[in-house]
N, C-alpha and C positions, 0 to 999 in steps of 0.2 A: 841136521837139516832144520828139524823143528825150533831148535835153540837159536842158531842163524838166524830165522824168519823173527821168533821173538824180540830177539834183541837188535834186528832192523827195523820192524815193523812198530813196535812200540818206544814207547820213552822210559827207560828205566832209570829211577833216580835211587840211587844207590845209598843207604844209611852213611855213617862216618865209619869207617874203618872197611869198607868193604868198596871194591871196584871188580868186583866179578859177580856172577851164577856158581855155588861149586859145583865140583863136578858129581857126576854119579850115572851108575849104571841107564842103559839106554836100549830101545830096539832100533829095530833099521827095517820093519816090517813097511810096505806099503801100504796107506790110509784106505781101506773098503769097509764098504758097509754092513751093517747087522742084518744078514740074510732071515732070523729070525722078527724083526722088526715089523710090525705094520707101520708100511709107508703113510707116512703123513700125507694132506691133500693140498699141501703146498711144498715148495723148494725148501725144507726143514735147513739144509747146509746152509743157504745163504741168510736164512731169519739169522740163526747163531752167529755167520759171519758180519753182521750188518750191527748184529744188540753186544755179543762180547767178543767175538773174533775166537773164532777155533784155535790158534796156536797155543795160549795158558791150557785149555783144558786136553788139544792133542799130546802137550808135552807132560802133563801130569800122567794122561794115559799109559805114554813110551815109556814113561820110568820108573810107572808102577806106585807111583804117590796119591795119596788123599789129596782131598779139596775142603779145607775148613771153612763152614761159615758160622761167623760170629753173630751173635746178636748184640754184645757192646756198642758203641760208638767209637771211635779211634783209640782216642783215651783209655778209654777201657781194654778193648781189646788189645792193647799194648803192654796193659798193665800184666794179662789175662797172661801172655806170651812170657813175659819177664816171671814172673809168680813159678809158672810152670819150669820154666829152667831155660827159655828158648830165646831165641834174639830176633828180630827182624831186618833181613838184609838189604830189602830195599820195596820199592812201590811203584808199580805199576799204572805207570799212565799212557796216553793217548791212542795212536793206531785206530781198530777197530773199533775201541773197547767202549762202550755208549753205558755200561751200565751206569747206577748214579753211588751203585755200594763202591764203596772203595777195595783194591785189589793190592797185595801181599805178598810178597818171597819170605819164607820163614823158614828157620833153622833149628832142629834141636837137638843135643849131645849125642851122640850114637845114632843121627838118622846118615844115610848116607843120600848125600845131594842136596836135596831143598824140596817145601812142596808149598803150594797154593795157599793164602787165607783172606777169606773175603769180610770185611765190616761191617757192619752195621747191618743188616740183612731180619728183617724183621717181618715174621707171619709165617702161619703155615704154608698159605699159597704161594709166597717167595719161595721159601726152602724147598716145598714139591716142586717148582721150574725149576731150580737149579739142579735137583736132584736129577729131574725126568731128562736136559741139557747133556747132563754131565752123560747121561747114560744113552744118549743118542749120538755121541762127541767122541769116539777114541780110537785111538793107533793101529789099523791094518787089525790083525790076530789079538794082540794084547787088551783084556779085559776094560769097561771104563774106568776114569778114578773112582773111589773110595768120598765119598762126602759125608762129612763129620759137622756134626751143629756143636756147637759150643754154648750152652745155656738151653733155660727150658722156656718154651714158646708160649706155651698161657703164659706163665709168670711175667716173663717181659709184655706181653699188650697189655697186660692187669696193672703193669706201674704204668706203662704211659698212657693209659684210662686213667689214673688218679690224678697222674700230675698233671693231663691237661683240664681235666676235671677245676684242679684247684687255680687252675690258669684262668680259663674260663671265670670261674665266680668273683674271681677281683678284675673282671672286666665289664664295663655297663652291660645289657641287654641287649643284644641286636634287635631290631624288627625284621629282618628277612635272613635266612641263612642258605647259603649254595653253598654245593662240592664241585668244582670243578670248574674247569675253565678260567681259572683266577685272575691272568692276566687281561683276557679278554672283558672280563668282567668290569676291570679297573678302566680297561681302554676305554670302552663301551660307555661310560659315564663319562671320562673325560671328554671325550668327544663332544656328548652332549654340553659341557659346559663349554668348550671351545667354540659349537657352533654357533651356542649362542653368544659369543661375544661378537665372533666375526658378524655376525646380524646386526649386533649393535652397532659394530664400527662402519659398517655398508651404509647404516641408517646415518649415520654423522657425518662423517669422511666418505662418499662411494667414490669422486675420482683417486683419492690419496691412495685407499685402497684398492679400484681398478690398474691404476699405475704398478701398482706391486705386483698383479698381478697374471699367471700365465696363459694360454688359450686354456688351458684346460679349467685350470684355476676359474675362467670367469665364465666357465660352465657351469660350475661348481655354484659363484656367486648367485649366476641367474635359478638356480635352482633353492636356493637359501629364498629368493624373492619371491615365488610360483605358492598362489594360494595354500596350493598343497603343501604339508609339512613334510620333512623328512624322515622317514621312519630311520629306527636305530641301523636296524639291515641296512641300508643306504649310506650313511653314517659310513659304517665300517668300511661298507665298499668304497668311501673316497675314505678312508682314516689315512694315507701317505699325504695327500692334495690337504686335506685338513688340516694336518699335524707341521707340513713345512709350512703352510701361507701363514699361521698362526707365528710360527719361529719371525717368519719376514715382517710380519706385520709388532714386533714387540713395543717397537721407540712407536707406532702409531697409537696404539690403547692409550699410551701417557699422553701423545700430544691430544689425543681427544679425551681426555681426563676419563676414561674407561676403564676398569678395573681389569688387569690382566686374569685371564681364566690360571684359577689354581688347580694343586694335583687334590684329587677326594679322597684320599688315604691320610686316616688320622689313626692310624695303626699297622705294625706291621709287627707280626710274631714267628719264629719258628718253634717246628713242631721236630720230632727225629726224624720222620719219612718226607715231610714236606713245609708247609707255612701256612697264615694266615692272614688275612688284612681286615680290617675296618672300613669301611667308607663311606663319605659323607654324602649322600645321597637327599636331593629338594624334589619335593611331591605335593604339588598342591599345596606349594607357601609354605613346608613345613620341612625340616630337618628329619631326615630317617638314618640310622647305620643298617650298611648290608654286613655281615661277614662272610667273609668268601674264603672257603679253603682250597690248597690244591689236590690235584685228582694223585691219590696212590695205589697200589697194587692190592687186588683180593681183601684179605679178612686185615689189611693195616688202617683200613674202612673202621673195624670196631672200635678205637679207644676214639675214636673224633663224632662215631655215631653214641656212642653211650658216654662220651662226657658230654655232649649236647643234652641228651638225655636226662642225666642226670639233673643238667643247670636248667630243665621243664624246656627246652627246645620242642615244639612239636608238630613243627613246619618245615620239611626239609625240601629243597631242590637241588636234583643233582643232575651232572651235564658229564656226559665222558663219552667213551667209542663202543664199538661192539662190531661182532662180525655175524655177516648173515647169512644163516643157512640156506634157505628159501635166493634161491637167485631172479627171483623176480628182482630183488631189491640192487640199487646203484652206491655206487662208490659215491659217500658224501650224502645220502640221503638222512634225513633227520627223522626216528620212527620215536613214537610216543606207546611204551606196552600198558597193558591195563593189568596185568598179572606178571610177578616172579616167580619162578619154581623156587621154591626153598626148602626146609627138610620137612615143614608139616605140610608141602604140597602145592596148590596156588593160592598166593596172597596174593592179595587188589592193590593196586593202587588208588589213589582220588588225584587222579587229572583230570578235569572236567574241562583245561580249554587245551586246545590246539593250535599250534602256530601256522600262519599261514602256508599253504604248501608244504606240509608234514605228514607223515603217514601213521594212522594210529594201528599197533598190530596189539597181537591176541594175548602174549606173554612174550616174558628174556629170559633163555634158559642159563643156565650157570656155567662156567667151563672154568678150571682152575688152572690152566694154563692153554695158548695156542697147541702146543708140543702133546697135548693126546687128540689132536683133531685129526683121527683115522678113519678110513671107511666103516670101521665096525664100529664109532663112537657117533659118526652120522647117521648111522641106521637106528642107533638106539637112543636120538635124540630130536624130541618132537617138536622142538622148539622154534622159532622164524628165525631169532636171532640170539647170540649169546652173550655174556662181559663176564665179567670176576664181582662188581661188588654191587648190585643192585638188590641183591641175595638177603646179602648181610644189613643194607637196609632195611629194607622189607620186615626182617623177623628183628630188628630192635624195634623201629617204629610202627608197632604190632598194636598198640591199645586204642580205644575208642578215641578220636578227636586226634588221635595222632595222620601225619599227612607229609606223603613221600610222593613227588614230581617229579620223574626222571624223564632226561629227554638226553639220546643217545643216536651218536652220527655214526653211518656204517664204514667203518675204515676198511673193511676188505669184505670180497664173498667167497667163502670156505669153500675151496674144492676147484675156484675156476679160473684158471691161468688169466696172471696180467690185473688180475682183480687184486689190487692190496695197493697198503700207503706204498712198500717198498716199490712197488713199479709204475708210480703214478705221481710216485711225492706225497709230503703232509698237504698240499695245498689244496687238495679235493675234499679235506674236508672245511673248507671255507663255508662252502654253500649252507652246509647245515647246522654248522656253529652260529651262521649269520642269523641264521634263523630262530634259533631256540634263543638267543642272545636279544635280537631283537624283540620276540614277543616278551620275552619276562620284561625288561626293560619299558617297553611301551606299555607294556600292563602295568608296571608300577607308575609309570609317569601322569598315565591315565586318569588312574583311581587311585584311592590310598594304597598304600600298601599294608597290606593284611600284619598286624602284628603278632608277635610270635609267643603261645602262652606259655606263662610260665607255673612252675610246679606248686602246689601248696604243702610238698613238706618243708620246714622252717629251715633257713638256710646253715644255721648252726650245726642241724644234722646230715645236714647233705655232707658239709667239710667234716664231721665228726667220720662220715662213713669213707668218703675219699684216702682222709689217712689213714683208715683201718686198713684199706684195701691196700693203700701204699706200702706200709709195716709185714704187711701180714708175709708169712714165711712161704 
């Protein structure tokens, strides 16, 4: 039954020489739940079914097979598979399965049947959700899988701490650095240069441009005209009405000799868990780069917080979700803490502004995954609101003059029905993305933007230490 649902529900793209699943022993137990379990304070079945889809880890369960996770990259972990004596028979895609690690059927001499292996899979906080997953996730009677990591966890963030380390220092200096929200980041600029072309071309051309454009569109227009500027927040909320009149308007920039607005990305890097961009950002007649990375999971936060570090970054702003304990708090609300719990206790932050219509609370407490968010882990957590990596900020950017801005939208409230992205949609958190988006943005547009210091150990020795780190065993 479970192998059915697999092999209907998902896309199995089969290696060369194989066009099956083999076979192997099975149960026929029906699916209930761990009576021992503290129930989670949400629908735990459907989080799983919604992020990797229960049939890979029901079927590992029925058949009594492990769940490998790799720390490799594809490549690697292939290599990892061959080395050891085993084959891969094919790769697991679509259906439920949302995760962004890649997923595995793999074979080895004397196993009987086939069992799971997941790629790239990087951090302790990963590995504990998949771990905590797997063992919330199994067949009627029949025990969870068996999860097996394949490499050692320091070791792997300590090389992609070096290498992005050494990535970093053969790239200029940023003046501002973010975590998170990257593409929004990227939009949020464009916008700005779009709007102001289209002002320009209002100013030259306005019937050529009226002509083009729709009722709503020349709402839009008369609003580009209104004393008042348009703050970013505003921006975003027309970014659709922006983004097409700009497309309709292309052959008009040239006939009004106008420069078409360009994209602000004068870089663009991958990382192993995520990416990075560059962007050309104007502030007060002058050229600034932001770098903006994307948001990743838990402690995969430390090799991009400590090669910052390392390269004397000691400005960080970071933008990601969080769930709130405290149900005062709304789906989409934008909260600014003043403290993280970490392991020496509470560290501050220095956010001295606030964005319009944002709530400043007391602390973010840490949580390593949703899947231990039980009545007994609510009772003994004092905290308003939780995430995974504010944590791990906090204690790298721990010395004097160093400076961590986190501004964090509630994607769900822990414990109370109907409260969460899954039953609302991503789009609730628009409100407070707009928000935290728009104030950085209009603060830098404002006033300069703060540059970002850098270290006085000589840079020879930073790459001298980089590679140690890289080499070392």
């Amino acid at each position: 039954k479970i192998k059915a649902r697999l092999q209907s529900s998902y896309r199995i793209e089969f290696e060369e020489g194989h066009t099956a699943l083999p076979e192997g022993n099975s149960s026929s137990n029906a699916r209930i739940s761990n009576p021992n379990e503290d129930p989670l304070l949400f629908d735990g079945e459907r989080y799983t079914s919604d992020r990797l889809g229960r049939a890979p880890l029901w079927d590992a369960s029925q058949r009594g097979q492990r769940v490998e996770l790799h720390l490799n990259d594809v490549d690697g972990f292939r290599r990892n598979i061959s080395e050891r004596g085993g084959e891969v028979i094919a790769r697991v895609r679509g259906g439920p399965h949302k995760f962004s690690e890649p997923l595995f059927v793999v074979n080895f001499p004397g196993e009987e049947g086939y069992h799971y292996a997941i790629a790239e899979v990087q951090g302790a906080d990963r590995v504990r959700h998949f771990e905590i997953q797997s063992s919330r996730t199994h067949w009627g009677n029949s025990p969870p899988s068996r999860v097996e990591v394949v490499g050692d966890i320091a070791k792997d963030l300590k090389r992609e701490e070096a290498l992005l380390t050494t990535r970093l220092m053969a790239l200029p200096p940023a003046d501002k650095v973010v975590i998170g929200y990257i593409d929004t980041v990227r939009e949020s600029f464009e916008l700005q240069e779009r709007s102001v072309a289209l002002k320009e071309l209002l100013k030259k051309s306005p019937d050529s441009l009226t002509a083009l454009a729709t009722d709503e569109d020349r709402v839009l227009l008369a609003r580009f005209e209104s004393a008042t500027p348009m703050t970013s927040a505003e921006l975003l909320e027309n970014k659709k009405l922006i983004n097409a009149l700009t497309i309709r308007a292309t052959a008009l920039f040239e006939l009004s000799r106008i420069p078409p607005p360009q994209s602000v990305v004068i870089g663009e890097h991958k990382t192993r868990t995520g990416r990075f961009v560059d962007l050309r950002v104007k502030a007060n007649g002058e050229e600034k780069v932001w770098r903006v990375f994307s948001n990743v999971w838990g402690d995969q936060i430390l090799p991009i917080a400590k090669a910052l570090r390392m390269n004397g970054v000691r400005d960080v702003t970071y933008i990601g979700t969080a769930g709130a304990v405290d149900s005062s708090h709304q789906l989409g609300d934008l909260v600014v803490p003043e403290t993280a719990v970490t392991t020496n206790g509470l560290t501050p932050f220095h956010n001295s502004s606030l964005p319009e219509g944002a709530k400043r609370i007391s602390t973010v407490g840490f949580v390593p995954s949703p899947l231990v968010e039980t009545r007994d882990w609510k009772a003994s957590n004092p905290a308003p609101v939780v995430e995974v990596e504010t944590r791990y900020l906090a204690e790298v950017f721990n010395r004097p003059g160093d400076r961590v801005r986190p501004f964090l939208v509630i994607s769900d409230i822990i414990g109370k029905e109907g409260s969460s992205i899954s039953d609302v949609g991503i789009g609730v958190r628009t409100n407070g993305r707009n928000l935290a988006m728009g104030h950085l943005i209009d603060e830098a547009l404002g006033s300069e933007t703060i540059p970002v210091g850098r270290c006085k150990t000589p840079r020879c020795q930073c790459l001298i230490r980089s590679f140690n780190a890289l080499i070392a065993p």
